[in-house]
C-alpha positions in Angstrom: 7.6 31.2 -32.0 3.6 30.4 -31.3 2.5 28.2 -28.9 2.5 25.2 -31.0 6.5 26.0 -31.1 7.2 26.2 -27.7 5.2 23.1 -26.7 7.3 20.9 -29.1 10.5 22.5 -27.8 9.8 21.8 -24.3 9.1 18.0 -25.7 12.7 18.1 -27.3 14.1 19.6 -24.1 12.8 16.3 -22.3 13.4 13.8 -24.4 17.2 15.0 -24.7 17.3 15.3 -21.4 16.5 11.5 -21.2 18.8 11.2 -23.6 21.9 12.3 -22.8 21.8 10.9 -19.2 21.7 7.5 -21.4 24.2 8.6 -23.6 26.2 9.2 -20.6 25.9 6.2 -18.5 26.2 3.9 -21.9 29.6 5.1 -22.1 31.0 4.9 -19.0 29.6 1.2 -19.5 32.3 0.4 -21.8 35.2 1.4 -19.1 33.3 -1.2 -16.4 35.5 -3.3 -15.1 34.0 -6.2 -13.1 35.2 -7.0 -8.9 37.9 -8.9 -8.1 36.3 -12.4 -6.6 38.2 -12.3 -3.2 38.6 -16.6 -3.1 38.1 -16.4 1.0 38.0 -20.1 2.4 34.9 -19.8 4.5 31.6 -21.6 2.6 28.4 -18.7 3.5 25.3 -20.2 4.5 22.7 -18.9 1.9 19.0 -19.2 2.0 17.4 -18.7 -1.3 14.0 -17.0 -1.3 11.4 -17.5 -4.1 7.8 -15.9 -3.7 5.1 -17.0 -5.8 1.9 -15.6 -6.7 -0.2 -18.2 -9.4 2.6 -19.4 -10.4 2.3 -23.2 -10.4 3.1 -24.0 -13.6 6.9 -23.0 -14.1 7.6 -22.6 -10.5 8.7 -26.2 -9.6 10.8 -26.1 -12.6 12.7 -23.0 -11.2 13.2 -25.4 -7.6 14.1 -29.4 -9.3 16.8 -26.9 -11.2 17.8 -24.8 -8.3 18.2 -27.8 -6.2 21.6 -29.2 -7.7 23.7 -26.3 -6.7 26.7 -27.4 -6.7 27.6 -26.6 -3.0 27.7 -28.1 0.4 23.8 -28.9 0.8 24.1 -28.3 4.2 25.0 -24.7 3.3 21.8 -23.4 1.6 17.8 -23.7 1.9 15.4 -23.0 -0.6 11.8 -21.5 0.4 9.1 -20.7 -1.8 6.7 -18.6 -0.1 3.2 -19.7 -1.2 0.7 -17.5 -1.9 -2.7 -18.9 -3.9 -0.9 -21.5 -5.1 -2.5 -24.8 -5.6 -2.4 -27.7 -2.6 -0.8 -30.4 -5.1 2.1 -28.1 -6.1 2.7 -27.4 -1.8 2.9 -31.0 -1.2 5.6 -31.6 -4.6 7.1 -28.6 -3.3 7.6 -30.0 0.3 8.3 -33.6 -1.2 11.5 -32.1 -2.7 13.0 -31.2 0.6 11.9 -27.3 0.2 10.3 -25.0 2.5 7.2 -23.4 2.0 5.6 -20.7 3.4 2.0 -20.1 3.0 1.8 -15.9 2.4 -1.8 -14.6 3.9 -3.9 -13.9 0.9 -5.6 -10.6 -0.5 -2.1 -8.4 -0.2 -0.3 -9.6 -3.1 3.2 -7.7 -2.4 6.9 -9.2 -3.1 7.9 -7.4 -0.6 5.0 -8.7 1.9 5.9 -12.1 1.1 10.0 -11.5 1.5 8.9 -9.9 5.4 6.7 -13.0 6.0 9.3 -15.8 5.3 12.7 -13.9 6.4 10.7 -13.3 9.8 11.2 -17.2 10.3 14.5 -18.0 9.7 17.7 -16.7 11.5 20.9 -18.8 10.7 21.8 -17.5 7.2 24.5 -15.1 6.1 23.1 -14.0 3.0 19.5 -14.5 1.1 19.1 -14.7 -2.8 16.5 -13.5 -4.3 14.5 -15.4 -7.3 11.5 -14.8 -9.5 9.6 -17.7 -10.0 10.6 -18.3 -13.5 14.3 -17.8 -13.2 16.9 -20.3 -13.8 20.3 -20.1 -11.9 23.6 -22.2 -13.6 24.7 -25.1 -11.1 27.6 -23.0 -10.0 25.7 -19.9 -9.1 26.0 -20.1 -5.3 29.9 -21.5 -5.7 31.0 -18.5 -7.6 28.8 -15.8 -5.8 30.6 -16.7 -2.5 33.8 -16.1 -4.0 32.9 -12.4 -4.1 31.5 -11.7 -0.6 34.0 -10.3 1.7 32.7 -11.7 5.3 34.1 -8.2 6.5 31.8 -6.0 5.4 28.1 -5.6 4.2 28.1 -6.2 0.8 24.9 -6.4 -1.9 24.9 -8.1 -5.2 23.3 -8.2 -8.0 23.6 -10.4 -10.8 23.1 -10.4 -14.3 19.5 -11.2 -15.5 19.6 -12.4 -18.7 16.5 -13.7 -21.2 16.1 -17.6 -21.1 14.3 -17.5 -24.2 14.0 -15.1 -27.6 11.4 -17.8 -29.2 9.2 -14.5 -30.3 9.7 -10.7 -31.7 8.5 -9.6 -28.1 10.3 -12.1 -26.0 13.2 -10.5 -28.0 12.8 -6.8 -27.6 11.9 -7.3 -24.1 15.8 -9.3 -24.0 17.0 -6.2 -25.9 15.4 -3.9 -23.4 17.0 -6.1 -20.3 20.8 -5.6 -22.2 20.4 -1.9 -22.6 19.2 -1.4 -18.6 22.4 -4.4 -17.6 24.8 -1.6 -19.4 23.2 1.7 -18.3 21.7 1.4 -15.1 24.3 -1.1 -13.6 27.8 -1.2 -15.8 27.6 2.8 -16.7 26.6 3.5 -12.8 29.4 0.9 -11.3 31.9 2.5 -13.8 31.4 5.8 -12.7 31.2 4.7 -8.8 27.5 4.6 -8.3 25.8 2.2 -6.8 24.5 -1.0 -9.3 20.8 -1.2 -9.8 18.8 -4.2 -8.3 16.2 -5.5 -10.9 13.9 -7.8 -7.9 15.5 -10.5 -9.0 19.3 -12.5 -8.8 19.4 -10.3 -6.0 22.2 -11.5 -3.2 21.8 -9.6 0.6 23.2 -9.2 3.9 20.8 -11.7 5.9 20.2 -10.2 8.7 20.3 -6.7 7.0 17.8 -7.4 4.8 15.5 -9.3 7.3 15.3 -5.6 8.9 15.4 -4.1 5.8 12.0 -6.4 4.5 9.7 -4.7 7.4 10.3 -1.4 5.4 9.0 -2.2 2.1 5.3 -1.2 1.4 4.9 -0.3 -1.9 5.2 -2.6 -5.0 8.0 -1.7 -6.6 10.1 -3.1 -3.7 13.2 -3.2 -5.4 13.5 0.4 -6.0 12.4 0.9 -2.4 15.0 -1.7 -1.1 17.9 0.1 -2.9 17.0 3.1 -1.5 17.1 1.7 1.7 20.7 0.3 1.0 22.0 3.4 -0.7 20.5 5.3 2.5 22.8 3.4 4.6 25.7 4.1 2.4 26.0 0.0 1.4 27.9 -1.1 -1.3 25.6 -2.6 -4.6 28.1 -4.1 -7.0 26.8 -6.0 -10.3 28.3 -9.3 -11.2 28.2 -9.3 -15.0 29.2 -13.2 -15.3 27.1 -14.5 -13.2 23.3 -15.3 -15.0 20.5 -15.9 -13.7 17.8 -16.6 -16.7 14.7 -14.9 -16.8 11.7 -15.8 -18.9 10.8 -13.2 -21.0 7.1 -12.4 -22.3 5.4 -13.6 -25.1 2.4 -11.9 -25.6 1.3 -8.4 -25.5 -1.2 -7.9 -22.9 1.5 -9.7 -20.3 3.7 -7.3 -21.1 0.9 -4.5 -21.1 0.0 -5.3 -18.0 3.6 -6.2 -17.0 5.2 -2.3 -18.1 1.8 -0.5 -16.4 3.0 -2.1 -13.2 6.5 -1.5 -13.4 6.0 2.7 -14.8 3.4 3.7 -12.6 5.6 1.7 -9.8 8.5 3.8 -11.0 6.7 7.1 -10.8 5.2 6.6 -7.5 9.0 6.3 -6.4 9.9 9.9 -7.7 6.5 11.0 -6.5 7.5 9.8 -2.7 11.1 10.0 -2.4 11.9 13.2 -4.5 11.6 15.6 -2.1 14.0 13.4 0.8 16.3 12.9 -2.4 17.1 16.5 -2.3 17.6 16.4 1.9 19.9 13.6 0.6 21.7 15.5 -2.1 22.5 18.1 0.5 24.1 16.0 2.9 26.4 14.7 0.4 24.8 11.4 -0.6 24.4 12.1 -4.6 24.1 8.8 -4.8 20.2 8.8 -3.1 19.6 12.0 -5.0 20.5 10.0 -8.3 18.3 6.9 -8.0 15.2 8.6 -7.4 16.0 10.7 -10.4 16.3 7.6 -12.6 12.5 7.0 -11.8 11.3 10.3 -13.6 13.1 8.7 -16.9 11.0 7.6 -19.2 10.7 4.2 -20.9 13.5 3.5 -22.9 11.3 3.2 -26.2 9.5 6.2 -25.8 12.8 8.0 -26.4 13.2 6.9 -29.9 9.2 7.4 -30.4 9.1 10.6 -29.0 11.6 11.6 -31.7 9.8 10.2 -34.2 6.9 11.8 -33.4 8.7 15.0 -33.2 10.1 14.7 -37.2 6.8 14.2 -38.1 5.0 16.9 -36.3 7.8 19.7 -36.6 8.5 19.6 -40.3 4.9 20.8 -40.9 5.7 23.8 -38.1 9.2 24.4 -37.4 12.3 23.8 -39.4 15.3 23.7 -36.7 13.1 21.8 -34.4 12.6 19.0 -37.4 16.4 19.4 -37.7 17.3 18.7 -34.1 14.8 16.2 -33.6 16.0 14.0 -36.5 19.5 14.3 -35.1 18.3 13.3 -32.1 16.6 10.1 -33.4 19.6 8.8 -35.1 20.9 9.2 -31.7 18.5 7.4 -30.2 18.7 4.6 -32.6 22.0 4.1 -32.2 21.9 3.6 -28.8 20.1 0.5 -28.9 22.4 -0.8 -32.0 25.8 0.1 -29.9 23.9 -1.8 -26.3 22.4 -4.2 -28.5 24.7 -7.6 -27.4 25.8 -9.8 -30.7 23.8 -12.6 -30.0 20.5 -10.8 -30.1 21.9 -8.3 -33.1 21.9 -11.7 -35.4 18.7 -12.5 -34.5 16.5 -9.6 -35.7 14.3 -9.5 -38.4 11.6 -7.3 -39.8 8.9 -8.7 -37.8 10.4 -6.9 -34.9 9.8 -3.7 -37.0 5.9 -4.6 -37.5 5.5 -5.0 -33.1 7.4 -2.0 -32.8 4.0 0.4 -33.0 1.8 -1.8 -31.1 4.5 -1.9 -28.7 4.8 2.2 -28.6 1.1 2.4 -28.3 1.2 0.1 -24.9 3.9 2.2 -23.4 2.0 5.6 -24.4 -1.8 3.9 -23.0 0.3 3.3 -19.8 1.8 6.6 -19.0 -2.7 7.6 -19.0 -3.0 4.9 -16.5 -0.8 5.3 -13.7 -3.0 6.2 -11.1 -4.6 2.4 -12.0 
């Protein structure tokens, strides 16, 4: 073999590496079973959290909806901490009975904000978290209460789903949100691991995660936060029936700017935490060791491109690789088609096909600009 041989074999080594830990986890998906709501009488007082950056335009939707919960109103707040947004949209905010918060400007983090408007309020038993374009069902609160066990600590997350497929983008990006829902938090609940938090639908411990807030300084703070949890040996289950509705993207350079955010976030986790992981791992919490290891994956497209790629490249150089590497993309594909849920399957068409490059080309710009 010459050097141009062993370079693509130690690309097919990594992207089957990425691969089978999907393949893995995808399965053990399919034996999930979802908790057992526990039906205890007592009503928990919940204080739902929204921070918002810019965000004037869709936030107030996200509030007039989350305001008709369908539970005791005496038993949950809403506060929208504030940051640059505009004085008319403070005043409609405050009009509707909601708390704001305004977030010192120039810092910009989730997590700053979450610190800033948890530090101020003491009588809750759990906080939800919201993005500021997510839409929660009128029963949300009612039926997450009727999972918490007022025993025990307990962290939930619940299941984000796409509030709109209007666009080939908006749809892939819905397809990519499925595929993580089975892996990262059906696969890892079915197999005992902890569920993964996504920064949003997010229910916590109050007073836990008032403490918890002071520790979270990067911006990726909900990789941080389940570190945190996992580090303490809590419990994060995933409530599959429970939506909360996310806006999905439209156009490319949100989601360019969007996916540079989230995978150099996710890299600076594995760059931080790797080396405690393995401290972690040796103490007998796998489970620490685990989730930093999910932040050296790569995207999930890039598996499938990688592949392609590969077929290309190989059949001019190396036979067996060309072999394995198109076995290996037909794996790949049919990954997404197994995770793909029916009612986004019925709605692709070939325009999806045509974004698909474009779309490979972001991710691949992205991994060059992580230090940005």
């Amino acid at each position: 073999m010459d050097n141009i041989d062993y370079v693509l074999l130690v690309f097919l080594i990594i992207l089957n590496g990425n691969l089978v830990y999907l393949w893995f986890f995808a399965l053990a998906g399919f034996f999930y079973k979802k908790p057992k709501s526990i039906n205890f009488d007592k009503q928990h007082r919940f204080l739902i959290l929204i921070p918002a950056f810019k965000s004037d335009k869709v936030l107030l939707n996200t509030v007039h909806i989350a305001l008709k919960q369908e539970y005791p109103k005496e038993y949950f707040h809403i506060m929208v901490g504030a940051d640059e947004l505009q004085e008319n949209t403070i005043t409609k905010l405050e009009n509707c009975g909601v708390e704001v918060v305004r977030i010192p400007q120039g810092i910009n983090k989730k997590g700053f904000a979450l610190q800033q408007m948890l530090s101020i309020k003491n009588d809750y038993d759990y906080a939800v978290v919201l993005d500021v374009d997510n839409i929660i069902e009128v029963d949300f609160l009612k039926r997450v209460n009727q999972y918490i066990n007022p025993d025990k600590a307990q962290v939930f997350q619940t299941h984000r789903k796409a509030l709109n497929t209007d666009t080939p983008l908006a749809l892939l990006d819905a397809l990519s949100e499925e595929v993580n829902n089975h892996i990262f938090r059906k696969g890892h609940r079915a197999v005992g691991l902890p569920s993964a938090l996504i920064g949003s639908g997010m229910v916590l411990p109050f007073h836990l995660f008032k403490n918890w807030s002071n520790n979270l300084n990067t911006v990726v703070e909900d990789k941080e936060l389940e570190l945190i949890i996992i580090e303490q040996k809590i419990g994060i289950e995933y409530l599959c029936d429970i939506n909360v509705l996310d806006e999905k993207t439209r156009d490319v350079e949100g989601l360019a700017r969007q996916r540079q955010r989230w995978v150099s976030g996710q890299f600076l986790v594995f760059k931080l935490f790797f080396a405690q992981s393995i401290k972690y791992l040796f103490k007998g919490n796998f489970a620490y060791f685990e989730k930093v290891l999910q932040s050296a994956l790569l995207p999930r497209i890039l598996v499938p491109a990688g592949f392609s790629f590969l077929v290309l490249v190989s059949l001019l150089f190396h036979l067996t690789i060309f072999l394995l590497s198109l076995k290996s993309l037909f794996l790949s594909i049919l990954l997404f088609a197994v995770l793909c849920p029916p009612y986004l399957r019925k709605r692709f068409n070939k325009d999806i096909i045509k974004i698909l490059p474009k779309l490979v080309w972001i991710y691949v710009l992205n991994m060059f600009k992580l230090n940005k």
